[in-house]
ZAMARKOL-416040 format. One line per 2 residues: their letters; for each residue z, x, y of C-alpha. Coordinates in steps of 0.25 Angstrom, whole numbers. Layout:
REM ZAMARKOL-416040
a	Z/X/Y ~ ...;
***
This chain:
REM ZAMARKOL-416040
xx	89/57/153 ~ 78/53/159;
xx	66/49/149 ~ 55/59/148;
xx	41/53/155 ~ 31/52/143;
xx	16/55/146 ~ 8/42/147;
xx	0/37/136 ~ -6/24/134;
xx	0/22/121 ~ 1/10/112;
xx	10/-2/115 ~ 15/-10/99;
xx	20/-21/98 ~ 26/-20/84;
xx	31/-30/75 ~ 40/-31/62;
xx	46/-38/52 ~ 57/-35/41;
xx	55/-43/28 ~ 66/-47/17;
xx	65/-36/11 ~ 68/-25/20;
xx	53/-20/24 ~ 47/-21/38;
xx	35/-25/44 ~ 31/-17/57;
xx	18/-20/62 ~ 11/-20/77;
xx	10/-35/85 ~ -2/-27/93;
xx	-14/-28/85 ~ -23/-18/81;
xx	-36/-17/89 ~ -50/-16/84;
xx	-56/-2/80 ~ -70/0/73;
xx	-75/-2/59 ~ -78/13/58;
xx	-73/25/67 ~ -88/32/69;
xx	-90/19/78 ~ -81/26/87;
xx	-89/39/86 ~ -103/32/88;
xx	-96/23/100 ~ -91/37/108;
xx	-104/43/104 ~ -110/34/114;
xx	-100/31/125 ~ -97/48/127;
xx	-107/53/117 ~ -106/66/126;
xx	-89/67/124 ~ -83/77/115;
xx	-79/71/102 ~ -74/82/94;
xx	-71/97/99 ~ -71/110/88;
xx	-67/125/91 ~ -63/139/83;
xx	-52/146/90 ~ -52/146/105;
xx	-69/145/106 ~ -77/134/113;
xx	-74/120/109 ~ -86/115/98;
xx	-88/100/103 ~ -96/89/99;
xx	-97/74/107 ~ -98/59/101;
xx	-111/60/103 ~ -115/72/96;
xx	-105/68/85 ~ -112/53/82;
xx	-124/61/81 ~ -119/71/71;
xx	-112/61/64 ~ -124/52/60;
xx	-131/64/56 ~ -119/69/46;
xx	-119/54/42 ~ -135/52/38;
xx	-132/66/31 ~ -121/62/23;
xx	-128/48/18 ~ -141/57/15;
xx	-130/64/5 ~ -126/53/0;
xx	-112/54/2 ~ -102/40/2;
xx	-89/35/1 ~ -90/40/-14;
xx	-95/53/-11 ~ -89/55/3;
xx	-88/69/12 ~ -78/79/10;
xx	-75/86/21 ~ -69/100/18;
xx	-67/107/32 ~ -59/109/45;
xx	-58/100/56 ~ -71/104/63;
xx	-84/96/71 ~ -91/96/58;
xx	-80/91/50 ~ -77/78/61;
xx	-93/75/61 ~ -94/75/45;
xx	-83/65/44 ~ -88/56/54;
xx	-102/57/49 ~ -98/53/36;
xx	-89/41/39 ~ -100/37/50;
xx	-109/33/37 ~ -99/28/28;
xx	-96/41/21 ~ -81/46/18;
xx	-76/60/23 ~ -64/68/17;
xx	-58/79/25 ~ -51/88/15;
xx	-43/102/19 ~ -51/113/18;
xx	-39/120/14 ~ -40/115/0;
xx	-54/122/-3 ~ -50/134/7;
xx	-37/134/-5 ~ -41/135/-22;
xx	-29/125/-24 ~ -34/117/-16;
xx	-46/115/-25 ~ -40/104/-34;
xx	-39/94/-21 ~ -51/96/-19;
xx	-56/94/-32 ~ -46/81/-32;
xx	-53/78/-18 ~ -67/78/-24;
xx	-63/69/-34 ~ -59/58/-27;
xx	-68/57/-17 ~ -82/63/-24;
xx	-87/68/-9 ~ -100/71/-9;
xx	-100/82/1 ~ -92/92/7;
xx	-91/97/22 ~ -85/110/23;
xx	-86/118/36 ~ -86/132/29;
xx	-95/127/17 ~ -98/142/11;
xx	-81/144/12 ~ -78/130/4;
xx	-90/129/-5 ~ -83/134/-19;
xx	-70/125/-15 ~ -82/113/-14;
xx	-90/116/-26 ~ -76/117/-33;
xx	-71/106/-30 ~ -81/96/-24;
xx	-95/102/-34 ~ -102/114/-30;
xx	-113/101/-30 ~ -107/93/-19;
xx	-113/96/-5 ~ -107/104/6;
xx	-107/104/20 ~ -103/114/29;
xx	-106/120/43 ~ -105/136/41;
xx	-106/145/28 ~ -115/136/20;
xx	-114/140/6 ~ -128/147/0;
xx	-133/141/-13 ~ -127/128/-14;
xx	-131/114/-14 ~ -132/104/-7;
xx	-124/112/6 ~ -127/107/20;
xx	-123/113/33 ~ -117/104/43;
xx	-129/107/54 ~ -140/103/42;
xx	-131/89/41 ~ -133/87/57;
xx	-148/89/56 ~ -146/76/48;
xx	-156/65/57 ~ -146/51/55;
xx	-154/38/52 ~ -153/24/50;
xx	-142/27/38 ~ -132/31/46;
xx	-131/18/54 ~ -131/11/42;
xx	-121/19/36 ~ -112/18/49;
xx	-114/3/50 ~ -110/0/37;
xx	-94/8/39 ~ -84/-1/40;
xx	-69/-2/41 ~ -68/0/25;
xx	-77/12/25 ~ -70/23/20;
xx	-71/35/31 ~ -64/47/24;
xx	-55/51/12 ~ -41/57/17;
xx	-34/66/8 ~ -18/65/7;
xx	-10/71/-3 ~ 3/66/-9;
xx	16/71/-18 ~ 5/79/-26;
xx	-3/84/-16 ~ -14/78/-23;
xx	-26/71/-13 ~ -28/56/-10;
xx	-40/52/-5 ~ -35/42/6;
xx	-48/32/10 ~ -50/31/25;
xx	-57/18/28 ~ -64/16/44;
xx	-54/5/44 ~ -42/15/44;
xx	-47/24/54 ~ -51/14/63;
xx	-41/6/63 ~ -33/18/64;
xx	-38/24/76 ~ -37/11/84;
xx	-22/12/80 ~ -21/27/86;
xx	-29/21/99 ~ -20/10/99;
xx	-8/20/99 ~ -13/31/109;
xx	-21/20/119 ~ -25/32/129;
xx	-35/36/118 ~ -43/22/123;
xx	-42/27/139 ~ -43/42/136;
xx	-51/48/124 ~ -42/57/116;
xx	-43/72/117 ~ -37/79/103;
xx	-36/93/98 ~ -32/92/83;
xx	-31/103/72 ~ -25/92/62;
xx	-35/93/49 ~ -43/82/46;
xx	-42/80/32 ~ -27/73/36;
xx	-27/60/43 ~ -19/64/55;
xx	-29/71/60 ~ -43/66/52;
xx	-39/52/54 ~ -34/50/67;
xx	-37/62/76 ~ -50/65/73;
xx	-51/49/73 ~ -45/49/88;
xx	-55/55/94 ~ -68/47/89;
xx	-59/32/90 ~ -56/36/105;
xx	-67/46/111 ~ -59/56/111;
xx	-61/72/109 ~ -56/80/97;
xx	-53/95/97 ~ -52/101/84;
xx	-40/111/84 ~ -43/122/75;
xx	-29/126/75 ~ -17/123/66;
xx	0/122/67 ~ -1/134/61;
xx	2/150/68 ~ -13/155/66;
xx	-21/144/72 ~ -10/136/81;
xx	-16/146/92 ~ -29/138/91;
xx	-23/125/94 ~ -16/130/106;
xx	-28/135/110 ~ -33/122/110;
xx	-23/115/117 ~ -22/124/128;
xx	-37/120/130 ~ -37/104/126;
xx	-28/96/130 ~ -26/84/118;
xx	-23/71/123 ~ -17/67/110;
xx	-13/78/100 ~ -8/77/86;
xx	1/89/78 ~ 7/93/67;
xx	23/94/71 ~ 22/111/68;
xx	8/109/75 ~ 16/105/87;
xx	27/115/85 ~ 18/126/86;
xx	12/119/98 ~ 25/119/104;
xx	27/135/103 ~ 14/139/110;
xx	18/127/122 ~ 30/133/125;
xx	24/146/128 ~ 11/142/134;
xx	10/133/147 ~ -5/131/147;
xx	-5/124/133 ~ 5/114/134;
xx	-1/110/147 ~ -15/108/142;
xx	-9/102/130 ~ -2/91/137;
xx	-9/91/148 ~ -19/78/143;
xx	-9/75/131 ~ -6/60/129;
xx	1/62/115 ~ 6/70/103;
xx	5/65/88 ~ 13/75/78;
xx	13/70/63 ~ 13/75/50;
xx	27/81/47 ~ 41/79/58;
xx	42/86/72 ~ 54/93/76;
xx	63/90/88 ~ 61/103/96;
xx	43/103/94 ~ 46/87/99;
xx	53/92/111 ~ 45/104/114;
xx	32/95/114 ~ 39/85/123;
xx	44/96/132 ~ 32/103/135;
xx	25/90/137 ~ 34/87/150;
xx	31/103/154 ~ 17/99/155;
xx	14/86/158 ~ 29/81/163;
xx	27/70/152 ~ 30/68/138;
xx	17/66/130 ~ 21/56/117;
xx	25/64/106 ~ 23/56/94;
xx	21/54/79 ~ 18/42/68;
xx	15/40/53 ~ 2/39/47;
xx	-3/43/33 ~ -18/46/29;
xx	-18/31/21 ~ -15/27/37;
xx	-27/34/42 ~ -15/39/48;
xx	-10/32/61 ~ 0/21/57;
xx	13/22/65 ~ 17/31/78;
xx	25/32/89 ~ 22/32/104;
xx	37/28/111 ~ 44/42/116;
xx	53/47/106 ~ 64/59/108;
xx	61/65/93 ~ 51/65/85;
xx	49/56/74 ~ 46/44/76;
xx	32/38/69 ~ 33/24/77;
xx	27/11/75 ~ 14/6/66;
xx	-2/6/72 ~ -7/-7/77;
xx	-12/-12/65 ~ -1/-5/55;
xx	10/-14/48 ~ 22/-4/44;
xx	29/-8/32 ~ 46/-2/31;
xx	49/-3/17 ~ 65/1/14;
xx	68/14/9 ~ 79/19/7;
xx	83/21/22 ~ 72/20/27;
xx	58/13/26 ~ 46/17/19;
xx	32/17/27 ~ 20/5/23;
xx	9/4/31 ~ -3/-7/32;
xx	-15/-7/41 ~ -29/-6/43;
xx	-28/11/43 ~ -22/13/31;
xx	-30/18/20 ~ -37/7/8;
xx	-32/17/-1 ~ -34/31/-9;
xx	-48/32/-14 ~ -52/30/-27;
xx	-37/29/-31 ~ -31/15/-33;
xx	-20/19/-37 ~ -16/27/-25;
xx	-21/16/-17 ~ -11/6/-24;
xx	1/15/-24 ~ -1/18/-9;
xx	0/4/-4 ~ 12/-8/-7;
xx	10/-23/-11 ~ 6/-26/1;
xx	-3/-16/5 ~ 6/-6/15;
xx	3/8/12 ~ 15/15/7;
xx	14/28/19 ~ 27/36/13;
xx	35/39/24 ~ 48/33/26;
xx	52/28/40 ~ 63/23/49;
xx	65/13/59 ~ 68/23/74;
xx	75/11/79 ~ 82/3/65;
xx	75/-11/66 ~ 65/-9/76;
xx	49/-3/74 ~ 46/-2/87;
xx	55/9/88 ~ 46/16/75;
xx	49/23/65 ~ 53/38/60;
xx	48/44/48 ~ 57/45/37;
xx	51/54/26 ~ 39/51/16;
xx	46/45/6 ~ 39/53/-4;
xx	45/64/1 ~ 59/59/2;
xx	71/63/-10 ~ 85/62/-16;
xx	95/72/-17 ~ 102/74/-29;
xx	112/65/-23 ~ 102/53/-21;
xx	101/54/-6 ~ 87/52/-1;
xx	80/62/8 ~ 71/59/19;
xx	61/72/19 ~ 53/69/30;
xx	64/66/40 ~ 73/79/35;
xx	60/86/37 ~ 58/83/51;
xx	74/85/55 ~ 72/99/46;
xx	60/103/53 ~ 65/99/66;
xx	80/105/64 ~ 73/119/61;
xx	67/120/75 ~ 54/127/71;
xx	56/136/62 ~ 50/128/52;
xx	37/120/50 ~ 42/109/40;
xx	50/108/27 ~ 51/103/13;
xx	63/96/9 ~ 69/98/-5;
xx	79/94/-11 ~ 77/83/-21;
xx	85/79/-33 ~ 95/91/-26;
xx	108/93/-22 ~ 102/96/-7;
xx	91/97/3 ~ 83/110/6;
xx	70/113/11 ~ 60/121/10;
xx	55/126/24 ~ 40/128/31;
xx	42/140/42 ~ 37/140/56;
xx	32/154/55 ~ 31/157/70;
xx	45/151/71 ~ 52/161/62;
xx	42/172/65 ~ 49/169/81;
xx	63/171/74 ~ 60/186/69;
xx	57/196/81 ~ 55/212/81;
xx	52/214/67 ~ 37/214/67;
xx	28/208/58 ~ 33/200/47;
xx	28/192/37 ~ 32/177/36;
xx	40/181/24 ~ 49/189/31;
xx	50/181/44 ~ 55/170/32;
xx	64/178/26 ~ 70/184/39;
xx	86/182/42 ~ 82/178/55;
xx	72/168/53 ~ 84/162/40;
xx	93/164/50 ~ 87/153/59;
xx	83/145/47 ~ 97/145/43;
xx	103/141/56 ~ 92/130/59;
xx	96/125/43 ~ 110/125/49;
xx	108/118/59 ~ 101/107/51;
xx	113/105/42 ~ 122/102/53;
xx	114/90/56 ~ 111/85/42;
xx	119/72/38 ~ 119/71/25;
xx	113/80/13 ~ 99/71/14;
xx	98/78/28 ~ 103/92/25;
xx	94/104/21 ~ 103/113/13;
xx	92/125/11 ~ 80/128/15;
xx	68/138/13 ~ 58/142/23;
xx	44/143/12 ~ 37/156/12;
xx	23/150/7 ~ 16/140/14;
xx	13/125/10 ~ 2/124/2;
xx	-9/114/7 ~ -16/113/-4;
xx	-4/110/-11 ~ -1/98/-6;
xx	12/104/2 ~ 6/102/16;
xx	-6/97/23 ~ -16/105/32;
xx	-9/97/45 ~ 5/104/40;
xx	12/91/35 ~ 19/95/22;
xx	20/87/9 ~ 34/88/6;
xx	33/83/-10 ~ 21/94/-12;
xx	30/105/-9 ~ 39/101/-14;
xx	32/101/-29 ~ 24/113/-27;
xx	37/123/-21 ~ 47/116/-32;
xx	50/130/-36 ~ 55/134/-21;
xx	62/121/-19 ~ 71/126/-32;
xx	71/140/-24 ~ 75/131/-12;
xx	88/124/-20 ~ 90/137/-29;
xx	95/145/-15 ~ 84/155/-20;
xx	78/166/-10 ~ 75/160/4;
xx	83/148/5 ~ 92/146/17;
xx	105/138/13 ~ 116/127/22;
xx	124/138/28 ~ 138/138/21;
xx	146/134/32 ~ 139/121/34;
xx	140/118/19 ~ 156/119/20;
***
């Protein structure tokens, strides 16, 4: 079969080298030097802002109405005047700026007026002051890093989740329905009134590569939040990674549309990084992988086309339903399309293909389709893939300027990672910071991997599991989660979003699975509106379930590979539990702990569960 034609990019060519010591671990670094990147990111923003201080930096819309833009030059402006504001406050890497609020135009300028002067930011989810449970984080938050203000867009809708967990004394910022009777409450266009002095350019002069730019929240096991320090040095040095990789940014400023939150790295890192490190424009997708506001990023994308675009692998599932009934979207969405990211949990075969596939519909190309591994210690690029592949997968090779260390583990290799991106450590936690890292300084990642080709890295490397996440059966055989995950996900062509894998210290495997709503809504026809319930308890939609768990035993090797039972779950992963992030990647342990009872519900063959079929168990 002839090879497919694969849509030209100027992508990075590494040169990589290795070395396997006495001891079974491997080196694998780059020959090709990392090149040199600015001490602080806003130099990039003041250096735009006078080359194209008219080009549109950043782009904001509700629903389908008139794009909101603002250029570099209007942003530099608003930014030293949000900075002079913030110094007048008082505020400092001690009592830093939490940001409480949606991706918005306000959001972006707050967090790069701060860092312009010196000042940390932490983006937090909303959803943890929109949610009372949520109120311990924040509590937790506020305790670790002392901010020293609050931004919340909606300040009158999230003052009594501040004054609860931050002090009713600390200040508040918002830009609608400030709250009445309260001190020490600014509204956002009072901070841009602010008239910047001398103090801002000696604030910005004295940023350097170990000023810390924000806080980043991750949780781990527990669900409890780490406050993960993000130095200039790491974005910097990080961004120049990502030009590195994607080299048409340098000829052609990027053009983005991203819903991704930016209180995660993937997207508060590097994509809203992108586009000041390169030029480039950002379109802010109000929409969500979800079925009440995937309409608005359609909309979107039937209007801009990205020239880079990053997703979720149920993001991109959706994406793929509404291409295959609507012409005009996937040929604006190509039509300037250099490449696709997804991340954050495994892609199945048939959305890999269908991306592929209407990619040579429109353009007669395949645009790259690729993935990598980062964490929020990474800041987060550290390994990806740019060489064709026929499945997904594949995370590739490390960053200029990343040195990969493979540790043996059990059949596999355990993921270190050393390099000017990754984090100094967790703030105002030493012990964290010293558990995190090994003897010689690699930062211990938690994700397994294996060689794509045994012996040689310039092939890359798959992921093989968190290894926090991986388990024994009752027999002592190892499970790799992560990758069962994927084939599961992958095996059940649609109909479900994800799943949890159970099974530990038992006899065998079951899993607990996320449903696709639209999917099994599509499998029940002419019976009128029904609840999510009852499409979950139909015999049709079981039926499928059951054929599709079939068909995944009859491909299982072994009992470490074979899913005995499953459930589809009735009530969603909770976010301010721990169980799943705003961007959808779920924490497998989380669930695990909090839905202990349904896993014995699960293993008990109580109501709901779907068993192997008897004829395959003979």
């Amino acid at each position: 079969m002839a090879a497919k034609a694969v849509r030209d990019a100027k992508l990075w060519s590494p040169v990589i080298r290795w070395e396997t010591r006495p001891s079974g671990e491997i080196l694998v670094w780059r020959e090709d030097p990392l090149g040199p990147y600015p001490d602080k990111l806003n130099e990039r923003l003041v250096s735009w802002a006078e080359m194209v201080p008219d080009r549109v930096w950043m782009a904001d819309r509700e629903g389908t109405g008139a794009w909101q833009t603002i250029t570099y030059g209007a942003a530099l402006d608003q930014v030293r005047r949000i900075g002079q504001f913030l110094l007048d406050l008082g505020l400092s890497a001690d009592r830093p700026l939490v940001i409480l609020s949606e991706n918005s135009i306000p959001h972006a300028l707050l967090a790069f007026g701060a860092q312009h002067v010196g000042i940390p930011s932490a983006a937090i989810a909303p959803a943890y002051a929109l949610n009372p449970s949520g109120l311990a984080k924040l509590q937790d938050i506020a305790g670790q890093i002392t901010p020293g203000m609050v931004f919340a867009e909606n300040a009158g809708a999230f003052r009594e989740a501040v004054d609860a967990a931050f002090g009713s004394d600390i200040a508040l910022a918002g830009v609608r329905n400030m709250p009445a009777g309260r001190g020490d409450t600014f509204s956002f266009d009072d901070i841009l009134k602010t008239e910047p002095t001398s103090l801002v350019d000696r604030a910005f002069d004295q940023v350097g590569p170990d000023t810390v730019a924000k806080f980043l929240f991750t949780s781990g096991t527990t669900g409890s939040p780490k406050a993960v320090i993000q130095t200039q040095r790491m974005l910097c040095s990080n961004q120049e990674m990502v030009a590195d990789c994607y080299q048409y940014f340098r000829e052609e400023p990027p053009i983005l549309v991203d819903w991704a939150p930016w209180n995660h790295t993937a997207s508060g890192n590097k994509c809203f990084n992108i586009a000041i490190y390169n030029g480039g424009t950002y379109y802010i997708d109000r929409g969500k992988p979800t079925p009440g506001l995937m309409g608005q990023t359609i909309a979107n994308l039937r209007e801009i086309s990205p020239t880079w675009y990053f997703n979720v692998p149920a993001g991109f599932e959706m994406l793929v339903q509404a291409m295959g009934e609507d012409e005009g979207l996937r040929a604006n969405f190509f039509k300037d399309l250099k490449m696709l990211m997804y991340a954050g949990a495994g892609m199945a075969q048939h959305t890999w293909d269908a991306l592929l596939g209407f990619s040579e519909q429109a353009t007669g190309q395949r645009v790259p389709l690729c993935t990598g591994i980062g964490s929020t210690e990474t800041a987060p690029f550290a390994l990806f893939c740019t060489e064709p592949q026929d499945r997904p997968g594949n995370v590739g090779i490390p960053a200029q300027g990343v040195t990969m260390k493979l540790v043996p583990f059990d059949d596999r290799y355990e993921l270190r990672l050393k390099g000017p991106n990754v984090t100094p450590g967790y703030w105002r936690n030493e012990k964290l910071t010293a558990e995190a890292f090994d003897e010689e300084g690699f930062y211990r990642i938690g994700d397994a991997v294996k060689f794509a080709e045994p012996g040689d890295p310039r092939k890359g490397f798959y992921f093989d599991g968190r290894t926090a996440e991986n388990f024994k059966l009752q027999t002592g055989t190892w499970v790799s989660v992560g990758v069962l995950r994927a084939q599961l996900v992958n095996q059940f062509g649609g109909l479900v979003r994800d799943a949890v894998i159970t099974g530990e210290n038992r006899n065998e495997l079951g899993a607990l699975l996320v449903p696709f709503m639209p999917a099994l809504r599509a499998l029940v026809t002419g019976e009128g509106e029904m609840a999510d319930e009852e499409i979950l308890a139909h015999p049709s939609v079981r039926a499928a379930i059951s054929e599709r768990l079939a068909e995944h035993q009859r491909q299982a090797t072994g009992s470490a590979t074979r899913i005995m039972r499953v459930m589809l779950m009735h009530e969603p992963l909770r976010f301010e539990k721990g169980e799943v992030t705003d961007k959808g990647s779920i924490n497998q342990r989380a669930v695990l702990a909090h839905r202990a009872d349904l896993v014995d519900v699960l293993h008990g063959d109580g109501p709901g569960v779907i068993r192997m079929k008897k004829e395959l168990a003979a």
